[in-house]
PDB file of N, CA, C and O in Angstrom:
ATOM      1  N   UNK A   1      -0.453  23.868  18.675  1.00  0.00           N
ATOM      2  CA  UNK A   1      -0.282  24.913  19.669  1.00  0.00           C
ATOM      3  C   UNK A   1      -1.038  26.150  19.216  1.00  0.00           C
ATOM      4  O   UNK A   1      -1.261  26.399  18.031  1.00  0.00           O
ATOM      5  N   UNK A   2      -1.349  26.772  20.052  1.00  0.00           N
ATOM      6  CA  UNK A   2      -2.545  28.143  19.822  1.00  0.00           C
ATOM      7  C   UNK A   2      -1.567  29.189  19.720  1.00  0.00           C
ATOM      8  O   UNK A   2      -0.605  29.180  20.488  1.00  0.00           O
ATOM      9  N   UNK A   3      -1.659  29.788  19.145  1.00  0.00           N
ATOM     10  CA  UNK A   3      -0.696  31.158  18.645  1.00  0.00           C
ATOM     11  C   UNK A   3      -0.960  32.311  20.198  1.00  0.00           C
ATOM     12  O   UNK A   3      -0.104  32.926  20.832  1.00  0.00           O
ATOM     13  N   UNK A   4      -2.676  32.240  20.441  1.00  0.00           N
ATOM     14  CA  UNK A   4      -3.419  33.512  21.140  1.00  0.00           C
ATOM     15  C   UNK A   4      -3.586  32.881  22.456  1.00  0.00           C
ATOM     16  O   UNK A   4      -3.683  33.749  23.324  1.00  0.00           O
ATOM     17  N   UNK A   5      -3.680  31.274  23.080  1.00  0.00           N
ATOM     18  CA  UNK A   5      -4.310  31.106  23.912  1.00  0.00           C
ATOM     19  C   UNK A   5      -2.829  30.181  24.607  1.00  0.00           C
ATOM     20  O   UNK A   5      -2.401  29.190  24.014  1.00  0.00           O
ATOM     21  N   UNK A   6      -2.302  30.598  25.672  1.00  0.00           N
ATOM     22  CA  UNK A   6      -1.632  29.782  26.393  1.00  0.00           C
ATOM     23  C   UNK A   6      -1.812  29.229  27.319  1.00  0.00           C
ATOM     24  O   UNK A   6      -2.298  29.892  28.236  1.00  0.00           O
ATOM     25  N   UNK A   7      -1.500  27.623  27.599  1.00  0.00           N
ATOM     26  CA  UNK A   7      -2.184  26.347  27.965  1.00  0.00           C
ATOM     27  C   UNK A   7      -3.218  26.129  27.660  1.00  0.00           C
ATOM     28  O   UNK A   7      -4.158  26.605  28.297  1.00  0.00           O
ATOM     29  N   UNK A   8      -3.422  25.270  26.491  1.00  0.00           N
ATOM     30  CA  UNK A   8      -4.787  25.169  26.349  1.00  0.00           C
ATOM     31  C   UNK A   8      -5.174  23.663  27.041  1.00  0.00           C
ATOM     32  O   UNK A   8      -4.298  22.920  27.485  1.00  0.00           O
ATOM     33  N   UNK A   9      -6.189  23.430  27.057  1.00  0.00           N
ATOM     34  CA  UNK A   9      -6.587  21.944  27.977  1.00  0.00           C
ATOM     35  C   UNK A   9      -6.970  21.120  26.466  1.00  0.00           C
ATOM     36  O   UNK A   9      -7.969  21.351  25.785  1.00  0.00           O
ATOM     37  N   UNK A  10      -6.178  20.376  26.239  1.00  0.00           N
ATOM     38  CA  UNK A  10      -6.399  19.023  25.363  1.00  0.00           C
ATOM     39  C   UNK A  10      -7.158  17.615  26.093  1.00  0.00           C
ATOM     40  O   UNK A  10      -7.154  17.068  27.197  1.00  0.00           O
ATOM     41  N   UNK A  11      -7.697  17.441  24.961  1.00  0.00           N
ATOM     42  CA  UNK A  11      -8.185  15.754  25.602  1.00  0.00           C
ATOM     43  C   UNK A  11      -8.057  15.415  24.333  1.00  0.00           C
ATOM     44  O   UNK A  11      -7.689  16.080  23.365  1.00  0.00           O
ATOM     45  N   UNK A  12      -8.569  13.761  24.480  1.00  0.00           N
ATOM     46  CA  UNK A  12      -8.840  12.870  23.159  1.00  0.00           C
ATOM     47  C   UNK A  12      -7.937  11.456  22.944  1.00  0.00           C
ATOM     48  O   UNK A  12      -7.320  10.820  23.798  1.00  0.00           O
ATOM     49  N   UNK A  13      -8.073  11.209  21.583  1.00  0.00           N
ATOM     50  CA  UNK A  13      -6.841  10.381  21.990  1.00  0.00           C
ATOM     51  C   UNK A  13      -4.936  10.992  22.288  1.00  0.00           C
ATOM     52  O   UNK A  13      -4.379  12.065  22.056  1.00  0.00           O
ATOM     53  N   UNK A  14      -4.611  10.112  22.691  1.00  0.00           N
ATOM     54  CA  UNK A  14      -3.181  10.286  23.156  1.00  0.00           C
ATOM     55  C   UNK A  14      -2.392   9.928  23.109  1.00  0.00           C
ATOM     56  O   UNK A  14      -1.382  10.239  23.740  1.00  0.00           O
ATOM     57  N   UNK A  15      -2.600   8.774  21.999  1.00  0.00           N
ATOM     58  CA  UNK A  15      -1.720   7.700  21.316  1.00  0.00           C
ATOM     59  C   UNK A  15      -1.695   8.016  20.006  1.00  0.00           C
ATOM     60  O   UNK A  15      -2.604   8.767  19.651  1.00  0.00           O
ATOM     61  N   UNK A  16      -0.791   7.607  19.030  1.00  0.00           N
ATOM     62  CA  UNK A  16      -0.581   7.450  17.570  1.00  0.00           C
ATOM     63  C   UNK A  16       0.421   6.822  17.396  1.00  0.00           C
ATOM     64  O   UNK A  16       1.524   7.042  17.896  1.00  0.00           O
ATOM     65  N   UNK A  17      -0.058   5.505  16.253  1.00  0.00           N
ATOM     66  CA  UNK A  17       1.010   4.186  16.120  1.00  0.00           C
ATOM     67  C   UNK A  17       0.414   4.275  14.222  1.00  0.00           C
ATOM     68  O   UNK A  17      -0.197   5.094  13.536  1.00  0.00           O
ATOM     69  N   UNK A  18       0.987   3.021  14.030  1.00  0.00           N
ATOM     70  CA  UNK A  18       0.718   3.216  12.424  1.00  0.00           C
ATOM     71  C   UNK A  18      -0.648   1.989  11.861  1.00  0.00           C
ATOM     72  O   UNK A  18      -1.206   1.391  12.781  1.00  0.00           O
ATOM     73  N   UNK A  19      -0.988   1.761  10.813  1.00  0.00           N
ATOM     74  CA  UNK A  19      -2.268   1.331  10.467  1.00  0.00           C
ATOM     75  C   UNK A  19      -2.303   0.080  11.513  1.00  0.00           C
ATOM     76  O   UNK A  19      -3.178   0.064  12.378  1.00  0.00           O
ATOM     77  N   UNK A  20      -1.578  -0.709  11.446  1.00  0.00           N
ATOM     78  CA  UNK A  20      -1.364  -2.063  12.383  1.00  0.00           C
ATOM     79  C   UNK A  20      -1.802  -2.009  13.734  1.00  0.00           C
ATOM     80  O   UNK A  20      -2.636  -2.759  14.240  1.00  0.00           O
ATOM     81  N   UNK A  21      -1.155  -1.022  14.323  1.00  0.00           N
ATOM     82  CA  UNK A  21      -1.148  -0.530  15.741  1.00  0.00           C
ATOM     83  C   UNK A  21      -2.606  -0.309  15.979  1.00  0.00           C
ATOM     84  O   UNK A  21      -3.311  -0.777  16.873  1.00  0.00           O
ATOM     85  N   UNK A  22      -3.022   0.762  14.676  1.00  0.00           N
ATOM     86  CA  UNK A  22      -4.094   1.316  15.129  1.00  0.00           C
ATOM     87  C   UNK A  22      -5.719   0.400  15.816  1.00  0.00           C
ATOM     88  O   UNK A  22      -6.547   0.853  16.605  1.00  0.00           O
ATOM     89  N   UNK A  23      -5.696  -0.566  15.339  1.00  0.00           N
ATOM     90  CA  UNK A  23      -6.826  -1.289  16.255  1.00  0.00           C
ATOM     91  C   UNK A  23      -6.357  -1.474  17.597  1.00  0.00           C
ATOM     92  O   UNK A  23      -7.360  -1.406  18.308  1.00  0.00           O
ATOM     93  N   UNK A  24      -5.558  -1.630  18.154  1.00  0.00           N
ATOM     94  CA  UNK A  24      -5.447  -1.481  19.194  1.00  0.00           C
ATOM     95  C   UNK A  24      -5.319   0.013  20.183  1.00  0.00           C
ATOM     96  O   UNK A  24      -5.319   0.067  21.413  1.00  0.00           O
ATOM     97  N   UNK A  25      -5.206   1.249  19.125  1.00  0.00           N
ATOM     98  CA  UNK A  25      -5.296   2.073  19.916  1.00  0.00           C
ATOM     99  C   UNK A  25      -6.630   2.996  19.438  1.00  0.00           C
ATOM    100  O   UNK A  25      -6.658   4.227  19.400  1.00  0.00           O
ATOM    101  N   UNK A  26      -7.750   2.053  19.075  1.00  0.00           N
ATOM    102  CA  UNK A  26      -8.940   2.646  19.324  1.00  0.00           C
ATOM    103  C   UNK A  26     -10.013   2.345  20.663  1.00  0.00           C
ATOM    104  O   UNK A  26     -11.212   2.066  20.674  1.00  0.00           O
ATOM    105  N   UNK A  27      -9.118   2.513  21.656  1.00  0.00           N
ATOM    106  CA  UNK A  27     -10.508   2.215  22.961  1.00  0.00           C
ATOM    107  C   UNK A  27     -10.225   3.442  23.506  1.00  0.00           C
ATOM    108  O   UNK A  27      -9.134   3.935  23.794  1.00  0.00           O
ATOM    109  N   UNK A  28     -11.519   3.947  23.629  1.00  0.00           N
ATOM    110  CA  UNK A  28     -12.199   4.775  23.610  1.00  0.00           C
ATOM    111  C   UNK A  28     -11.980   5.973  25.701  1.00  0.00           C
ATOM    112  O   UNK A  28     -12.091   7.140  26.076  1.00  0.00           O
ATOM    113  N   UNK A  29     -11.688   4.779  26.240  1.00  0.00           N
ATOM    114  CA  UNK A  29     -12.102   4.975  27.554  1.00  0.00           C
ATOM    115  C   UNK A  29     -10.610   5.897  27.607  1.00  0.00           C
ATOM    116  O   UNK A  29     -10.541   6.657  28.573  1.00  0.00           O
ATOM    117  N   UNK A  30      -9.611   5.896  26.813  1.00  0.00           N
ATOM    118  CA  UNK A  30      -9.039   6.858  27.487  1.00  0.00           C
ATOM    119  C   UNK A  30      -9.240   8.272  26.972  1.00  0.00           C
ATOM    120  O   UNK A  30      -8.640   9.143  27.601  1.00  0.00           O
ATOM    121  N   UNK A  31     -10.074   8.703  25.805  1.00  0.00           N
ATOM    122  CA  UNK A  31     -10.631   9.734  25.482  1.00  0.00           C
ATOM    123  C   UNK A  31     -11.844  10.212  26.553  1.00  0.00           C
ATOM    124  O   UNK A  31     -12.132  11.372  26.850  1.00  0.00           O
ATOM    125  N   UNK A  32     -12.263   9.378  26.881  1.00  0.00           N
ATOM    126  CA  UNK A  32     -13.512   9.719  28.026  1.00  0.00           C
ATOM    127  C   UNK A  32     -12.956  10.238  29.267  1.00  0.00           C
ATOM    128  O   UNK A  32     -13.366  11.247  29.841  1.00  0.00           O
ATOM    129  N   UNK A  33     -11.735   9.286  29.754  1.00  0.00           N
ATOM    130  CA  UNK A  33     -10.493   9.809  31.303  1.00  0.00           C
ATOM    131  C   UNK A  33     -10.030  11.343  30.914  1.00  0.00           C
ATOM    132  O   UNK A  33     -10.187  12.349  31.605  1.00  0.00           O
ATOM    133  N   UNK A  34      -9.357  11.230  29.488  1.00  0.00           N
ATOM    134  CA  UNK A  34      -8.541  12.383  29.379  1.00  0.00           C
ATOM    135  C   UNK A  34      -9.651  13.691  29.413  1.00  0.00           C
ATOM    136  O   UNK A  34      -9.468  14.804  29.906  1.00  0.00           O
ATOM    137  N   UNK A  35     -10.900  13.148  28.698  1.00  0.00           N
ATOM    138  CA  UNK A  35     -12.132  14.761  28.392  1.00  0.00           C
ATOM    139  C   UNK A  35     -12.296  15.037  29.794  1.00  0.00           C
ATOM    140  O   UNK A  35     -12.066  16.145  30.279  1.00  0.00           O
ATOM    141  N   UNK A  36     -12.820  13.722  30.660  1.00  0.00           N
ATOM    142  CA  UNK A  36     -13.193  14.253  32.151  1.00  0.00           C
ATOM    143  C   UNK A  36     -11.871  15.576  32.936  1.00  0.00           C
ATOM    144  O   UNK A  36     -11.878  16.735  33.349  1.00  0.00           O
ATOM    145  N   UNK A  37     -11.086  14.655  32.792  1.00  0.00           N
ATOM    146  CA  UNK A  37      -9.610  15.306  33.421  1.00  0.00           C
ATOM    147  C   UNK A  37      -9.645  17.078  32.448  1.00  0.00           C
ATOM    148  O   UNK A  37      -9.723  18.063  33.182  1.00  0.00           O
ATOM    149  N   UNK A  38      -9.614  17.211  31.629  1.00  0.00           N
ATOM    150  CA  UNK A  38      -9.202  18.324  30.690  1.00  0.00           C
ATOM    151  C   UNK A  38     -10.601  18.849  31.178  1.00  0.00           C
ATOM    152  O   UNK A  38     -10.270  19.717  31.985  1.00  0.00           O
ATOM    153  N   UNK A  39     -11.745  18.827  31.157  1.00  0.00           N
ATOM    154  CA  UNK A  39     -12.920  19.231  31.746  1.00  0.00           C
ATOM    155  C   UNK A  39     -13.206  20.172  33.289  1.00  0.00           C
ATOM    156  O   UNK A  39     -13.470  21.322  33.640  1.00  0.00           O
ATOM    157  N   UNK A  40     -12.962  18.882  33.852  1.00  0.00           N
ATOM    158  CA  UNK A  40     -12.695  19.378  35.356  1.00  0.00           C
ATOM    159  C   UNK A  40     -11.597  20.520  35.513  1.00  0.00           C
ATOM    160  O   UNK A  40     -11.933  21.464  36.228  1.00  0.00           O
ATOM    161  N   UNK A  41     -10.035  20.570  34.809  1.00  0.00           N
ATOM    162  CA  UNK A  41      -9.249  21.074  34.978  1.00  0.00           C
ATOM    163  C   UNK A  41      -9.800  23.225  34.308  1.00  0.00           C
ATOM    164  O   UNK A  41      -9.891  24.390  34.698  1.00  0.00           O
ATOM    165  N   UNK A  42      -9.914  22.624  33.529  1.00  0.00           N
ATOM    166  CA  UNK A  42     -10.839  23.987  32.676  1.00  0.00           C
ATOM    167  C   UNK A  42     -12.067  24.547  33.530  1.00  0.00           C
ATOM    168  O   UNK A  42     -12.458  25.715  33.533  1.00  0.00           O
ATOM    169  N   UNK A  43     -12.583  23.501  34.239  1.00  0.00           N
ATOM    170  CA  UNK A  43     -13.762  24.475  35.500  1.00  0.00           C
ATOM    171  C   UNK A  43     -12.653  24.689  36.851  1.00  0.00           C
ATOM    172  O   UNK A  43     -13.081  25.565  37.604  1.00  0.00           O
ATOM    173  N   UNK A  44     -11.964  24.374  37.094  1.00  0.00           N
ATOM    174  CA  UNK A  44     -11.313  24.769  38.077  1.00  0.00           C
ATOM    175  C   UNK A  44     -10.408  25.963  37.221  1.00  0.00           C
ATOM    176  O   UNK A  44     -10.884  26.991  37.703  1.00  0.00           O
ATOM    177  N   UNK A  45      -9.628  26.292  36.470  1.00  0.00           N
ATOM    178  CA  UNK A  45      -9.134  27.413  35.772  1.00  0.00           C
ATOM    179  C   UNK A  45     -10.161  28.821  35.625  1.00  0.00           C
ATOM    180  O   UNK A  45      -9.791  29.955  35.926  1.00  0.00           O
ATOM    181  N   UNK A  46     -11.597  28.448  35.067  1.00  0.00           N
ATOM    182  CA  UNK A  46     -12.878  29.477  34.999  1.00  0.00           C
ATOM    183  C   UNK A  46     -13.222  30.317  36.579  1.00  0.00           C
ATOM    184  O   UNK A  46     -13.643  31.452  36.804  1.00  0.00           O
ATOM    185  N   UNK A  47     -12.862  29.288  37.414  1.00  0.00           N
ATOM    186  CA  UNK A  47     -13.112  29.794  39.021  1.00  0.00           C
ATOM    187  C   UNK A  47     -12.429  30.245  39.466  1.00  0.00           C
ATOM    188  O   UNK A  47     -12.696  31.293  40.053  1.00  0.00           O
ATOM    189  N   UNK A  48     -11.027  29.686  39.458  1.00  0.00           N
ATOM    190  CA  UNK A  48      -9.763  30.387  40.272  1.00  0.00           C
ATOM    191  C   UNK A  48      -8.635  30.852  39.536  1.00  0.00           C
ATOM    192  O   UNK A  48      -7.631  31.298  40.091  1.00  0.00           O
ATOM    193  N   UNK A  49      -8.782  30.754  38.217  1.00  0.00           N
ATOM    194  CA  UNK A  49      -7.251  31.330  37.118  1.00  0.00           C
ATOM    195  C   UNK A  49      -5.985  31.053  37.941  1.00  0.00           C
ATOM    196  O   UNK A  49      -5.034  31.731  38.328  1.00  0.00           O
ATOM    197  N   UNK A  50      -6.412  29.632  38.058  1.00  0.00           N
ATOM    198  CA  UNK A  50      -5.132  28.716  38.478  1.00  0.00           C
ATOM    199  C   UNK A  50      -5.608  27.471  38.466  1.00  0.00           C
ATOM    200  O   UNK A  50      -6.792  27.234  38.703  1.00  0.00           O
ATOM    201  N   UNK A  51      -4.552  26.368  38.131  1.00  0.00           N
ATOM    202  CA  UNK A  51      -5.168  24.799  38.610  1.00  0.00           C
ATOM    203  C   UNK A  51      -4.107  24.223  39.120  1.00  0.00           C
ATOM    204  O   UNK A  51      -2.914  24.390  38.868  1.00  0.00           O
ATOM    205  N   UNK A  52      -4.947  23.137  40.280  1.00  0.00           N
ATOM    206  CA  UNK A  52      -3.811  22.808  40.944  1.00  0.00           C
ATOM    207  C   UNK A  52      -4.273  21.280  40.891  1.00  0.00           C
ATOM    208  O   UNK A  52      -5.291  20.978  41.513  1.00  0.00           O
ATOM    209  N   UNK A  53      -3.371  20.012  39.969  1.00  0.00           N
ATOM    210  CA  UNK A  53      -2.912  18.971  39.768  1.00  0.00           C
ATOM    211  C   UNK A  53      -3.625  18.518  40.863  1.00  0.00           C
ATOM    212  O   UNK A  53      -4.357  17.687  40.326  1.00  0.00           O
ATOM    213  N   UNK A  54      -4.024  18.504  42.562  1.00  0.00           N
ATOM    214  CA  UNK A  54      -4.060  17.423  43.190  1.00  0.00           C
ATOM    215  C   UNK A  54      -5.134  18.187  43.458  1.00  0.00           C
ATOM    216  O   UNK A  54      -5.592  17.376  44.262  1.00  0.00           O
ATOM    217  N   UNK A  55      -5.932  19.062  43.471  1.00  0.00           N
ATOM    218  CA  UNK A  55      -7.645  19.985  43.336  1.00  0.00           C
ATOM    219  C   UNK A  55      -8.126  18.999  42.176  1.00  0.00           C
ATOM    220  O   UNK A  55      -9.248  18.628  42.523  1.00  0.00           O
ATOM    221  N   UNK A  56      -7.855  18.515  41.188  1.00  0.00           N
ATOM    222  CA  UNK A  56      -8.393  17.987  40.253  1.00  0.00           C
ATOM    223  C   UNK A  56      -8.036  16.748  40.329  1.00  0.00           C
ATOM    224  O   UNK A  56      -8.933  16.056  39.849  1.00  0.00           O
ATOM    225  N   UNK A  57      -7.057  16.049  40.743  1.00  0.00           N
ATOM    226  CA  UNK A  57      -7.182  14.336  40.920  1.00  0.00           C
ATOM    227  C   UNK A  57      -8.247  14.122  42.485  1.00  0.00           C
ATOM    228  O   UNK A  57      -8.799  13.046  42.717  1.00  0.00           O
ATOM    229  N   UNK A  58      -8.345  15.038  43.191  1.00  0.00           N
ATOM    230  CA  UNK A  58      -9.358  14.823  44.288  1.00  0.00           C
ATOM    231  C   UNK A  58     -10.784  14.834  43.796  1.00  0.00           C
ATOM    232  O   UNK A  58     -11.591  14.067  44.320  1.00  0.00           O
ATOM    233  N   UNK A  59     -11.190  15.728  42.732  1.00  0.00           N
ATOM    234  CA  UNK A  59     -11.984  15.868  42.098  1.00  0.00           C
ATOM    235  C   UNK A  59     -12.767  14.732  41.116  1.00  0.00           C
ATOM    236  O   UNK A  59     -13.954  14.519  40.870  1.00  0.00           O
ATOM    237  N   UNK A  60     -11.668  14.198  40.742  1.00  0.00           N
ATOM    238  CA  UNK A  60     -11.631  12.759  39.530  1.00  0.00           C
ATOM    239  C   UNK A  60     -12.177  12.040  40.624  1.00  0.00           C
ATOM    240  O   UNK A  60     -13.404  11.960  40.574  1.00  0.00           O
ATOM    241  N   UNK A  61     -11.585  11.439  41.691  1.00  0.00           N
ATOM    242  CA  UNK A  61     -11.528  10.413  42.681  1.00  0.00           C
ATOM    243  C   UNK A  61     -12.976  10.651  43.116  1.00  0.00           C
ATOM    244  O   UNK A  61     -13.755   9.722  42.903  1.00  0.00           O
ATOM    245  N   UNK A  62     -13.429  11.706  43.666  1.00  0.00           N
ATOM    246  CA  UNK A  62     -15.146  11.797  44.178  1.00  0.00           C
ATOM    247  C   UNK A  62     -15.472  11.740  43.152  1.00  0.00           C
ATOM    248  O   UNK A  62     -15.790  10.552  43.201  1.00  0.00           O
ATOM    249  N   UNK A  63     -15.738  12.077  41.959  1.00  0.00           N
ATOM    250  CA  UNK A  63     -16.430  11.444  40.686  1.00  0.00           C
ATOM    251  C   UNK A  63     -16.181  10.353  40.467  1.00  0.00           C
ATOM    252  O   UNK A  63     -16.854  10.054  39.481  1.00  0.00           O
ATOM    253  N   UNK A  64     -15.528   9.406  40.822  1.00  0.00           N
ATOM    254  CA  UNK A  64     -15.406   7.700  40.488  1.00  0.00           C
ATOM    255  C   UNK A  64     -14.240   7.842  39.764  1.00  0.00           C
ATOM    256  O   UNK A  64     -13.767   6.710  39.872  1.00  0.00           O
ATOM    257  N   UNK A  65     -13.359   8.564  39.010  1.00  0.00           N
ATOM    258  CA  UNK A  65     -12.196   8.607  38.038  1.00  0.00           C
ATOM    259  C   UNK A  65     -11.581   7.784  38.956  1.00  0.00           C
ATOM    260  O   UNK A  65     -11.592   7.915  40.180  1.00  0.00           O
ATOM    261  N   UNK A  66     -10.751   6.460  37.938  1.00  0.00           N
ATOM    262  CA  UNK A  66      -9.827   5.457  38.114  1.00  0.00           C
ATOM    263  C   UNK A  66      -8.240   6.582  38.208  1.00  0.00           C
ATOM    264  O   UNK A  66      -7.685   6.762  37.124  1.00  0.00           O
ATOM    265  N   UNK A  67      -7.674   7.189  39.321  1.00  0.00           N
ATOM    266  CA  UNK A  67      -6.360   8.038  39.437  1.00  0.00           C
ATOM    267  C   UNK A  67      -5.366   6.890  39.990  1.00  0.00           C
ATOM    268  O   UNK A  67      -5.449   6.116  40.943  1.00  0.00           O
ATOM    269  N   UNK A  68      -4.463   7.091  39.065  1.00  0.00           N
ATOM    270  CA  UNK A  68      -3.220   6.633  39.163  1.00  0.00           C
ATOM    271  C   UNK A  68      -2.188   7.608  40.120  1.00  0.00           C
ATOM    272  O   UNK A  68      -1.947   8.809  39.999  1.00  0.00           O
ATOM    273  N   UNK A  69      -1.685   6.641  41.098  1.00  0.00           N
ATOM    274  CA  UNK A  69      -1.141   7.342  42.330  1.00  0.00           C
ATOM    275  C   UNK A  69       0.116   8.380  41.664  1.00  0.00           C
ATOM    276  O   UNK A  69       0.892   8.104  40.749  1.00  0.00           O
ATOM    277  N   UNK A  70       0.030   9.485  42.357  1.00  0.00           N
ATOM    278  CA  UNK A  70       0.941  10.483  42.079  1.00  0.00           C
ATOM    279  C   UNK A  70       2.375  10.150  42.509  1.00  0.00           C
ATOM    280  O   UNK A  70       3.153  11.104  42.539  1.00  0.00           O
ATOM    281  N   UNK A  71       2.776   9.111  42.799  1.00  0.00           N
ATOM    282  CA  UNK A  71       3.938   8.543  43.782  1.00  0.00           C
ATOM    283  C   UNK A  71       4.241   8.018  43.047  1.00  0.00           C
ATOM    284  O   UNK A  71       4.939   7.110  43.498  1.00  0.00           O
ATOM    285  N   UNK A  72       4.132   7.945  41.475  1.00  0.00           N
ATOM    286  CA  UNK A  72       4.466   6.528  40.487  1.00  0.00           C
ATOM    287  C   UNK A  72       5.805   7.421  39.631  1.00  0.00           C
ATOM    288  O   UNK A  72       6.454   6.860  38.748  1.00  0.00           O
TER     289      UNK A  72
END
């Protein structure tokens, strides 16, 4: 957590398991989902010093991002 900066936009991985686990939680593609998502969300914050959750899954979706329905 940032002492100076509140909400900061994280990406990367998003998992942590122990040495065993860990080959399985090296694929990559959800560091690439989460950077896009944390990306987009941070240019929509620079423009409007606000973000709004379904401005940025509309956003993902015209870029090709695989979005998991908000209804889940």
């Amino acid at each position: 957590m940032s002492v100076d900066t509140p909400n900061p936009f994280a990406a990367g991985r998003t998992a942590d398991g122990d040495r065993q686990a860990g080959a399985s939680l090296r694929v990559m593609g959800t560091s690439f989902a989460t950077g896009q998502a944390a990306g987009v969300a941070a240019a929509y914050y620079a423009q409007t010093k606000r973000v709004d959750a379904e401005e940025v899954r509309l956003s993902l979706r015209e870029q090709g991002a695989l979005i998991a329905s908000s209804e889940l």
